[in-house]
N, CA, C and O atoms as CSV, one atom per row, in Angstrom:
chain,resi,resn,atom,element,x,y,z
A,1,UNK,N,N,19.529,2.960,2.041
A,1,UNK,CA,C,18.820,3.350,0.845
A,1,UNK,C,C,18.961,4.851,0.596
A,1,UNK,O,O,18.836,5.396,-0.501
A,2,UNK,N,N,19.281,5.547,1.949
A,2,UNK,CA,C,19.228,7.094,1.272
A,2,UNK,C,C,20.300,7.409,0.906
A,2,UNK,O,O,20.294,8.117,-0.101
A,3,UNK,N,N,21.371,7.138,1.372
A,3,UNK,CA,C,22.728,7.493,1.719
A,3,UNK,C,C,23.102,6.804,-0.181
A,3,UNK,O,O,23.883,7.469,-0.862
A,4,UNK,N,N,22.605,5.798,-0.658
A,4,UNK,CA,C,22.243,5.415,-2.672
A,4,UNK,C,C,21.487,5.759,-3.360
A,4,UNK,O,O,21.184,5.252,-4.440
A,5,UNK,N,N,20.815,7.176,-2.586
A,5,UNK,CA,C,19.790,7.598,-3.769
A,5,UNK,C,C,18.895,7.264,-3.747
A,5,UNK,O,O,18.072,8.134,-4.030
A,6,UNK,N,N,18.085,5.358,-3.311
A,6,UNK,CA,C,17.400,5.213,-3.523
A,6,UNK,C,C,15.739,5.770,-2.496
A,6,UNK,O,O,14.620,5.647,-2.995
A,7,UNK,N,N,15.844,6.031,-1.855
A,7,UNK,CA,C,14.877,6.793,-1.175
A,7,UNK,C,C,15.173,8.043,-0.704
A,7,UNK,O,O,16.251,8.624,-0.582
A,8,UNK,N,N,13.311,8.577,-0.297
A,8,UNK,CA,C,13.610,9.803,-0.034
A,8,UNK,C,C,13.273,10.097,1.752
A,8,UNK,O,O,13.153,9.176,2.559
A,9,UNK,N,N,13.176,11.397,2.062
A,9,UNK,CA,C,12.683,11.003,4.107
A,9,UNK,C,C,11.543,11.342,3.744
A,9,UNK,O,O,11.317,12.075,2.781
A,10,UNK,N,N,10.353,10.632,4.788
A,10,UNK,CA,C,9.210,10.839,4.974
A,10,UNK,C,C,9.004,11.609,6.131
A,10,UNK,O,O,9.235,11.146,7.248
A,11,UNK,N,N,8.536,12.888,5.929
A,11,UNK,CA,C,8.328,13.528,7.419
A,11,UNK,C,C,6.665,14.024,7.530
A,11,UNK,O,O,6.052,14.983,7.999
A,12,UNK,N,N,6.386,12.916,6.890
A,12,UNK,CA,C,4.387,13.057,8.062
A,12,UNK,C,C,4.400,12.804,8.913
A,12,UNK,O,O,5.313,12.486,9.674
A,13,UNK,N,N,2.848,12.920,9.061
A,13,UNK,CA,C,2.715,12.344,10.806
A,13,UNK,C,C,2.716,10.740,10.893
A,13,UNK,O,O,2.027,9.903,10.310
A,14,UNK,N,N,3.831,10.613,11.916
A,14,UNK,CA,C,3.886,8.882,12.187
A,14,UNK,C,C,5.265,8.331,11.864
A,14,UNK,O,O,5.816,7.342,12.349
A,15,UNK,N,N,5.634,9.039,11.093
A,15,UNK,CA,C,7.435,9.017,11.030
A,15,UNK,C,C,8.065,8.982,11.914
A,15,UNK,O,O,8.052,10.078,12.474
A,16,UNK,N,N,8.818,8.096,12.523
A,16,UNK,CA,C,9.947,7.366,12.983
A,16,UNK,C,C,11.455,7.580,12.498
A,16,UNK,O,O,11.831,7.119,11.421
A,17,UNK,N,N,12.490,8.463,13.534
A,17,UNK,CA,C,13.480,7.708,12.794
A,17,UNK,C,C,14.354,7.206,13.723
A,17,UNK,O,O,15.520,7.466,13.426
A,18,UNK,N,N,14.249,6.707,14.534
A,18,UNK,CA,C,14.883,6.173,15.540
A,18,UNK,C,C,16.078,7.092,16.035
A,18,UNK,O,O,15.839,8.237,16.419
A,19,UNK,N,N,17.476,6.535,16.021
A,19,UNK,CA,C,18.829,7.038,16.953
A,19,UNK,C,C,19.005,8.270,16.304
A,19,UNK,O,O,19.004,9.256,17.041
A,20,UNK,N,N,19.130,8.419,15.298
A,20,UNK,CA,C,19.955,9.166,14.405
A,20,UNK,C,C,18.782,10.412,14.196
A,20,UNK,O,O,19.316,11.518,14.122
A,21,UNK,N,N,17.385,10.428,14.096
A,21,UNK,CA,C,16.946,11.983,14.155
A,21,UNK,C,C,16.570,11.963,12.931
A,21,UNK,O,O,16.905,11.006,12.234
A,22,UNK,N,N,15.701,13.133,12.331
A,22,UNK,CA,C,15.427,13.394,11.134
A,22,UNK,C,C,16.384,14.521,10.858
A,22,UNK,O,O,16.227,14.904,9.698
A,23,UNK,N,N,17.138,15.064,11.373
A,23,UNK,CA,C,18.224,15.921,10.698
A,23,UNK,C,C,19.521,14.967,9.621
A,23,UNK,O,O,20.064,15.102,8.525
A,24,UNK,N,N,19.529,14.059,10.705
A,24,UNK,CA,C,20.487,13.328,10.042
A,24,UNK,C,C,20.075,12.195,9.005
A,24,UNK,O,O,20.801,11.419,8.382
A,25,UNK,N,N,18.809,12.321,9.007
A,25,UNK,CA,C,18.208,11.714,7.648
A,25,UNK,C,C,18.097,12.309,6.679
A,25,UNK,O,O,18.180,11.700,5.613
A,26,UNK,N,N,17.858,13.786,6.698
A,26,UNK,CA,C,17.644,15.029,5.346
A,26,UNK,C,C,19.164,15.419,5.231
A,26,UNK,O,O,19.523,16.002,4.207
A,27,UNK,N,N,20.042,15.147,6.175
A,27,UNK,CA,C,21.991,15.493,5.693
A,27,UNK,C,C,22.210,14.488,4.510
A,27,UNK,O,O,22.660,14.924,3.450
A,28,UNK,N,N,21.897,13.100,4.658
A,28,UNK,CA,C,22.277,11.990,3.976
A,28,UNK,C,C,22.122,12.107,2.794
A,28,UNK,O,O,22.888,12.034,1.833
A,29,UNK,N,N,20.285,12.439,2.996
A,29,UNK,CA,C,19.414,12.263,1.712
A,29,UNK,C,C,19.791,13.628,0.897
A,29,UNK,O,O,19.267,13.492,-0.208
A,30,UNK,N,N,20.510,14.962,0.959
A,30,UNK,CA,C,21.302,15.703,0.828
A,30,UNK,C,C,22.030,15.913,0.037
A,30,UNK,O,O,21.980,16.639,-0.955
A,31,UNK,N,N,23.212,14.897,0.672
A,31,UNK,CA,C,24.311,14.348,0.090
A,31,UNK,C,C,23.612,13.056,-1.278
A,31,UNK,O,O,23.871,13.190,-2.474
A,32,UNK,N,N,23.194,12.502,-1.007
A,32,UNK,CA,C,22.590,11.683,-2.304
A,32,UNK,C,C,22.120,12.996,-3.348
A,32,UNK,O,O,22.783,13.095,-4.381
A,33,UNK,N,N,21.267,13.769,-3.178
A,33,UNK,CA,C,20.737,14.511,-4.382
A,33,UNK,C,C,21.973,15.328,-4.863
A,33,UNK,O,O,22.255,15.469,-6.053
A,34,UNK,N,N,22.655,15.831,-3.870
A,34,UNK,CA,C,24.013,16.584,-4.662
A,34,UNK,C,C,24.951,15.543,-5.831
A,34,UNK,O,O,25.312,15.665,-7.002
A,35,UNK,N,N,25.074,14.586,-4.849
A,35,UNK,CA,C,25.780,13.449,-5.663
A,35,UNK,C,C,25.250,13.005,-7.048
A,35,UNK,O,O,26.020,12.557,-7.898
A,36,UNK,N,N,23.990,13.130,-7.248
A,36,UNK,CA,C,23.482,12.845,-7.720
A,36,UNK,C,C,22.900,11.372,-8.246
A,36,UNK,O,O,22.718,10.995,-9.404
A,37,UNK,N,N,22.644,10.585,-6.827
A,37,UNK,CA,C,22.716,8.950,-6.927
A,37,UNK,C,C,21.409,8.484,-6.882
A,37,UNK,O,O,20.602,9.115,-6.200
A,38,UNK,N,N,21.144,7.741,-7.334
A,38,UNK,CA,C,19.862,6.573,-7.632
A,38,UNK,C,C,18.512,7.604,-8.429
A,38,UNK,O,O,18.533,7.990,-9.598
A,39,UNK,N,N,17.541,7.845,-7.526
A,39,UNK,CA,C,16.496,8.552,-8.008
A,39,UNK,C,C,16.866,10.106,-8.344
A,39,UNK,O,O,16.167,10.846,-9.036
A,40,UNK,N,N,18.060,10.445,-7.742
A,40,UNK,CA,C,18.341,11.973,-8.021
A,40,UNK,C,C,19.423,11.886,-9.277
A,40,UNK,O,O,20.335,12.693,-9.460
A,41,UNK,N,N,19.249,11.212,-9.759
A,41,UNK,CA,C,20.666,11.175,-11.442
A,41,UNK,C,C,20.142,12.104,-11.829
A,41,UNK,O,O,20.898,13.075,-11.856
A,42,UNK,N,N,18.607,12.400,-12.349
A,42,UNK,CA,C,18.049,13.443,-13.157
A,42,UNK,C,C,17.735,14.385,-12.377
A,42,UNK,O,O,16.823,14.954,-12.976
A,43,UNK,N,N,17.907,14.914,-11.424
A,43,UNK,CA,C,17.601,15.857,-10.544
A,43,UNK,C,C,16.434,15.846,-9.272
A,43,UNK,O,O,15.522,15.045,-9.476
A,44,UNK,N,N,16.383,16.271,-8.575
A,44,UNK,CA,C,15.546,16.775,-7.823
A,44,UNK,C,C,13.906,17.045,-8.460
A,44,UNK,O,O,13.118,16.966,-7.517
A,45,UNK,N,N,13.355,17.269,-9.470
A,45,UNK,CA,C,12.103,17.608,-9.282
A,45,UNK,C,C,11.249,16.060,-9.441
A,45,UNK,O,O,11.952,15.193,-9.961
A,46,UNK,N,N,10.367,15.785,-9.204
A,46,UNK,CA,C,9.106,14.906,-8.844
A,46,UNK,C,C,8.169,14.548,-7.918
A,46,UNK,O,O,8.060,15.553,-7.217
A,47,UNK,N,N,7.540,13.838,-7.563
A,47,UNK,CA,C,6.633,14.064,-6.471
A,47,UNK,C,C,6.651,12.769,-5.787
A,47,UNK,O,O,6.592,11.658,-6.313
A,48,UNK,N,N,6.777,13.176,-4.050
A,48,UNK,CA,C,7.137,12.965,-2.593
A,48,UNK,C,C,5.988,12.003,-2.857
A,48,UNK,O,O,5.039,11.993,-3.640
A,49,UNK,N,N,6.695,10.750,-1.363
A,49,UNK,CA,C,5.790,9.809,-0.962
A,49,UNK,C,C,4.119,10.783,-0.532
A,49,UNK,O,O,2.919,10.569,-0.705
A,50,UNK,N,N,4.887,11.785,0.036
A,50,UNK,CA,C,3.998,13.097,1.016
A,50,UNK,C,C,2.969,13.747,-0.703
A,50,UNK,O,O,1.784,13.631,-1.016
A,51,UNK,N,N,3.648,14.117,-1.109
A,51,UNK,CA,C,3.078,14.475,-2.080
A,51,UNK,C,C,1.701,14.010,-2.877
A,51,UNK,O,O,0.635,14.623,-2.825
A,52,UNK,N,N,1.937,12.862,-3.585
A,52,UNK,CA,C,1.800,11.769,-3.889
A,52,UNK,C,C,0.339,11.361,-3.141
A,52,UNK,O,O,-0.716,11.565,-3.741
A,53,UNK,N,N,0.359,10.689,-1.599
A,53,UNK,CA,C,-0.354,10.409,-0.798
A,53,UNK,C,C,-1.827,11.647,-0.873
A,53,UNK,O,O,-3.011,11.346,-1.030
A,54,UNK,N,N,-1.226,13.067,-0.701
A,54,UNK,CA,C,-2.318,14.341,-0.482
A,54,UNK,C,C,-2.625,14.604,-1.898
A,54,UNK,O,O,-3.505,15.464,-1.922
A,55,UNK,N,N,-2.288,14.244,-3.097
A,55,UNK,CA,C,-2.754,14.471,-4.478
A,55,UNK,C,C,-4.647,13.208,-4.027
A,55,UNK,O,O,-5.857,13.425,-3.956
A,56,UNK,N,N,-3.720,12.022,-3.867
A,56,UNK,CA,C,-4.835,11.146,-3.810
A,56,UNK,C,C,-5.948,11.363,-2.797
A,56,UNK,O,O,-7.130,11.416,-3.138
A,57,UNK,N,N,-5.396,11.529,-1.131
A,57,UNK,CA,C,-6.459,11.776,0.003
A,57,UNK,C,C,-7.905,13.072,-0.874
A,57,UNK,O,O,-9.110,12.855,-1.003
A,58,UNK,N,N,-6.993,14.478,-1.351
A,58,UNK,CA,C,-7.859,15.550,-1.915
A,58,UNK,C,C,-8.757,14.743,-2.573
A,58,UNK,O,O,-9.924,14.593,-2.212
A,59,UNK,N,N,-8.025,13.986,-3.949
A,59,UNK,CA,C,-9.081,13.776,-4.807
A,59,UNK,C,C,-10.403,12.593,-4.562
A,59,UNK,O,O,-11.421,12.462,-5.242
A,60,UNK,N,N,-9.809,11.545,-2.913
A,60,UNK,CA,C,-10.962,11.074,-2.652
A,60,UNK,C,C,-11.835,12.279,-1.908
A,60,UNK,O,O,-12.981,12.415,-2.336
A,61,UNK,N,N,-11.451,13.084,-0.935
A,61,UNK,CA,C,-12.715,13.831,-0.159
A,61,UNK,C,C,-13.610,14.258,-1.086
A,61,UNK,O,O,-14.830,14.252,-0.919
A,62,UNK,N,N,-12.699,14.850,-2.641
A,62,UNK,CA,C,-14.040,15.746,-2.990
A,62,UNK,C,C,-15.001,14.769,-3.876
A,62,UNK,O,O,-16.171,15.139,-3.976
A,63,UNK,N,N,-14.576,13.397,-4.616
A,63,UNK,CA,C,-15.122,13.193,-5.234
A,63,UNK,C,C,-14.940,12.705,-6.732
A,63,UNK,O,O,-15.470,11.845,-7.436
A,64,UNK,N,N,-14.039,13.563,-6.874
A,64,UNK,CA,C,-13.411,13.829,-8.353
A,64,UNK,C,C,-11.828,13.184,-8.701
A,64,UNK,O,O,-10.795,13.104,-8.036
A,65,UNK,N,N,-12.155,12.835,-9.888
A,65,UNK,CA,C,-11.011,11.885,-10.388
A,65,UNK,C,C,-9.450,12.112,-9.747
A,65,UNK,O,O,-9.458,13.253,-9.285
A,66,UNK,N,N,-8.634,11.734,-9.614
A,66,UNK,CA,C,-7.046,12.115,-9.271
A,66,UNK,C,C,-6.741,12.685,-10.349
A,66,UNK,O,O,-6.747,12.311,-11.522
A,67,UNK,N,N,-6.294,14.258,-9.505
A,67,UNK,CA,C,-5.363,14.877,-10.941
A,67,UNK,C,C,-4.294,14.426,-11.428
A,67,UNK,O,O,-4.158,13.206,-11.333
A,68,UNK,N,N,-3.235,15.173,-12.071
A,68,UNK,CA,C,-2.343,14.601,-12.595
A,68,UNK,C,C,-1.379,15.574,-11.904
A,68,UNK,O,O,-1.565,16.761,-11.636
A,69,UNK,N,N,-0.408,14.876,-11.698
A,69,UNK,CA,C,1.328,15.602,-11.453
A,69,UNK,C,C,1.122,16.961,-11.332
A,69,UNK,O,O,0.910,17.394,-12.465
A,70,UNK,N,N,1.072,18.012,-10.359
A,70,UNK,CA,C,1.054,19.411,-10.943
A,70,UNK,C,C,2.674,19.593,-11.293
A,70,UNK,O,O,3.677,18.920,-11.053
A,71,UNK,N,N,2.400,20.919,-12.022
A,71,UNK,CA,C,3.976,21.223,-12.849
A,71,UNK,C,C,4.241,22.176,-11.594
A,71,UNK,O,O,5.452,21.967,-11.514
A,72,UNK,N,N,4.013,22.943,-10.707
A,72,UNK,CA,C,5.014,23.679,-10.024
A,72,UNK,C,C,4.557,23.442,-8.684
A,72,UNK,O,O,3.433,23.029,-8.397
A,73,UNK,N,N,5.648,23.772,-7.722
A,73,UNK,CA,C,5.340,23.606,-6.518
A,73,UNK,C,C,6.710,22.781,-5.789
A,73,UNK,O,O,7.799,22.840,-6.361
A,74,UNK,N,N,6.566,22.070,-4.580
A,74,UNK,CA,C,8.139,21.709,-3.622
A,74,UNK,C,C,8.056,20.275,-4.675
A,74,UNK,O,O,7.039,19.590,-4.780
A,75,UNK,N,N,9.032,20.074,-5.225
A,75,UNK,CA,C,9.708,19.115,-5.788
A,75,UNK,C,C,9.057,18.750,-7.258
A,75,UNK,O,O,8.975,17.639,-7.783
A,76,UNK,N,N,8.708,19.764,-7.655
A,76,UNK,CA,C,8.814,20.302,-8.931
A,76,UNK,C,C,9.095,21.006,-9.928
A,76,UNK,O,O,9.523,22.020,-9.378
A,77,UNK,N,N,9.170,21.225,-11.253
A,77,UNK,CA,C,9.690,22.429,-12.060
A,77,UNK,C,C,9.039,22.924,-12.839
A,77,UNK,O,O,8.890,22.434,-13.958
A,78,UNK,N,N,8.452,24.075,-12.437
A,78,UNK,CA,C,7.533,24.723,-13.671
A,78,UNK,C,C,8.011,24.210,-15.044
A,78,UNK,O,O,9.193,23.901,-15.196
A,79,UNK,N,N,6.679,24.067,-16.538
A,79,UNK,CA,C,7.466,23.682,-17.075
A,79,UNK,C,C,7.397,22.091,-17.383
A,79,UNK,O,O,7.528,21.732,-18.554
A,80,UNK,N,N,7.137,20.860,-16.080
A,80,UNK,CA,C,7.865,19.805,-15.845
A,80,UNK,C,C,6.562,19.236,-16.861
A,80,UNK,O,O,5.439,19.728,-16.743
A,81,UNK,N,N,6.837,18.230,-17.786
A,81,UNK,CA,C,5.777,17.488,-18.732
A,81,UNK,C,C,5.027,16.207,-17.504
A,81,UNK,O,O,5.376,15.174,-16.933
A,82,UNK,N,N,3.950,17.008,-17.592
A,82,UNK,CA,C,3.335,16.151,-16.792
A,82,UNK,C,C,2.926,14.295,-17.130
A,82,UNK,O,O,2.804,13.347,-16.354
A,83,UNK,N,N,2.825,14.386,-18.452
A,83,UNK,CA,C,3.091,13.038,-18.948
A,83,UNK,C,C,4.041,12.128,-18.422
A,83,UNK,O,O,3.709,10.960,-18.218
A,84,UNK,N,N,5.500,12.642,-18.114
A,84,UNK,CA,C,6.308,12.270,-17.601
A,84,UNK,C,C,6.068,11.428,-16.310
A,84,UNK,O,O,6.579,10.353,-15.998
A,85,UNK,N,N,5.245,12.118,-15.702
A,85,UNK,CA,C,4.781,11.791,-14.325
A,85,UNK,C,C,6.353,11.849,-13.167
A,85,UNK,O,O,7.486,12.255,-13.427
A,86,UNK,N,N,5.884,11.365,-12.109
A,86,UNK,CA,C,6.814,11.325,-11.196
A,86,UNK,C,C,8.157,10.672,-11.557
A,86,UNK,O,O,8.395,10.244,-12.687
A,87,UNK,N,N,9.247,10.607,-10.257
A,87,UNK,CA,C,10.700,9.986,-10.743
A,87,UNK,C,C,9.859,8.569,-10.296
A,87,UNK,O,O,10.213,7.618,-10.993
A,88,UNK,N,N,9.243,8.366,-9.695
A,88,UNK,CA,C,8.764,6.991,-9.418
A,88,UNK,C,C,8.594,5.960,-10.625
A,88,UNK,O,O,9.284,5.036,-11.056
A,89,UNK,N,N,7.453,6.489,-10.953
A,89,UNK,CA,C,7.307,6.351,-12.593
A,89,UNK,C,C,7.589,5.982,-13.362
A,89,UNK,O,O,7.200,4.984,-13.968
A,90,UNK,N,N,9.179,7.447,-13.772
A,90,UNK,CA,C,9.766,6.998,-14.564
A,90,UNK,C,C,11.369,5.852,-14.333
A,90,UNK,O,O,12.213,5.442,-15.130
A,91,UNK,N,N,11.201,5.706,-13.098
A,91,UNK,CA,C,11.956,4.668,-12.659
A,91,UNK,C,C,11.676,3.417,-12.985
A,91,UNK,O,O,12.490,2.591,-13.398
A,92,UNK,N,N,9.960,3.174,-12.717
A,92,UNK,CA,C,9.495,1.892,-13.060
A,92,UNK,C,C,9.841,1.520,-14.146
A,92,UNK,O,O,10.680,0.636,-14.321
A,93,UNK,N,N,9.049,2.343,-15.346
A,93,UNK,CA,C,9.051,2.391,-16.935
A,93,UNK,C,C,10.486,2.353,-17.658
A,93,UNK,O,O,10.685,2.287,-18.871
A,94,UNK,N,N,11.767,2.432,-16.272
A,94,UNK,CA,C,12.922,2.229,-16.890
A,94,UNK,C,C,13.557,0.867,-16.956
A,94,UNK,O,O,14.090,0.241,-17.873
A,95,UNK,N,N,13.220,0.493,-15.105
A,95,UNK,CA,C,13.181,-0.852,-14.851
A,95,UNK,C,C,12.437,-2.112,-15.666
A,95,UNK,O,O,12.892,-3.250,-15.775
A,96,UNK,N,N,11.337,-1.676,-16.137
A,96,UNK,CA,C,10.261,-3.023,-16.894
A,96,UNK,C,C,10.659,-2.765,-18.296
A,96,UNK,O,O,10.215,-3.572,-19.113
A,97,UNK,N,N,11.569,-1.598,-18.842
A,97,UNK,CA,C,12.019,-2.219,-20.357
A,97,UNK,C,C,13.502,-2.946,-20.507
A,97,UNK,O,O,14.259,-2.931,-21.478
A,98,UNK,N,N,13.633,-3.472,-19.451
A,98,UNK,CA,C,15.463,-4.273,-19.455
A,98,UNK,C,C,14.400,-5.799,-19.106
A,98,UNK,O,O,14.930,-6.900,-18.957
C-alpha cells in the first residue's frame, strides 16, 4: 500500500513494523509522494492518521466540539481551504461520486 500511494507510516506509540524498520517504511512512502501515487497525486499537504487522532483526543479532554483541519502546520499548507478537509476526505467524496 505504501510503495501505491495508498497509505501513509504511522509512527505513534504501538507501531510495529516488523523486518524491514521504520526507515525503510518512510524511504518507500518517500518514493510514493515524489512519484506522486495514490493519495499524494495532489501533493503532500493533509492531515496524518497521527494528526487526525490528537485533533480528536484534545477536543475530547477539554470538552469542546472538534475543530476543524488547521491550515498550517506538518502536513499542511498555509492558506489550505479548510472546507476541503483532509486527503482522506477528499478521497472519499471522490470515490462515492463514480
Amino acid at each position: 500500500m505504501l510503495r501505491a500511494g495508498w497509505a501513509s507510516v504511522y509512527e505513534q506509540a504501538g507501531a510495529e513494523y516488523g523486518k524491514s524498520g521504520l526507515d525503510e517504511f518512510l524511504r518507500v512512502q518517500s518514493e510514493a509522494q515524489r512519484a506522486k501515487k495514490g493519495i499524494w497525486k495532489c501533493g503532500t499537504r493533509g492531515e496524518t492518521p497521527a494528526e487526525y487522532k490528537k485533533r480528536y483526543r484534545d477536543a475530547a479532554a477539554s470538552g469542546e466540539p472538534v475543530a476543524d483541519i488547521p491550515t498550517t502546520g506538518k502536513g499542511t499548507t498555509a492558506g489550505q481551504n479548510v472546507s476541503e478537509g483532509g486527503w482522506f476526505r477528499r478521497l472519499f467524496r471522490l470515490g462515492s461520486r463514480r
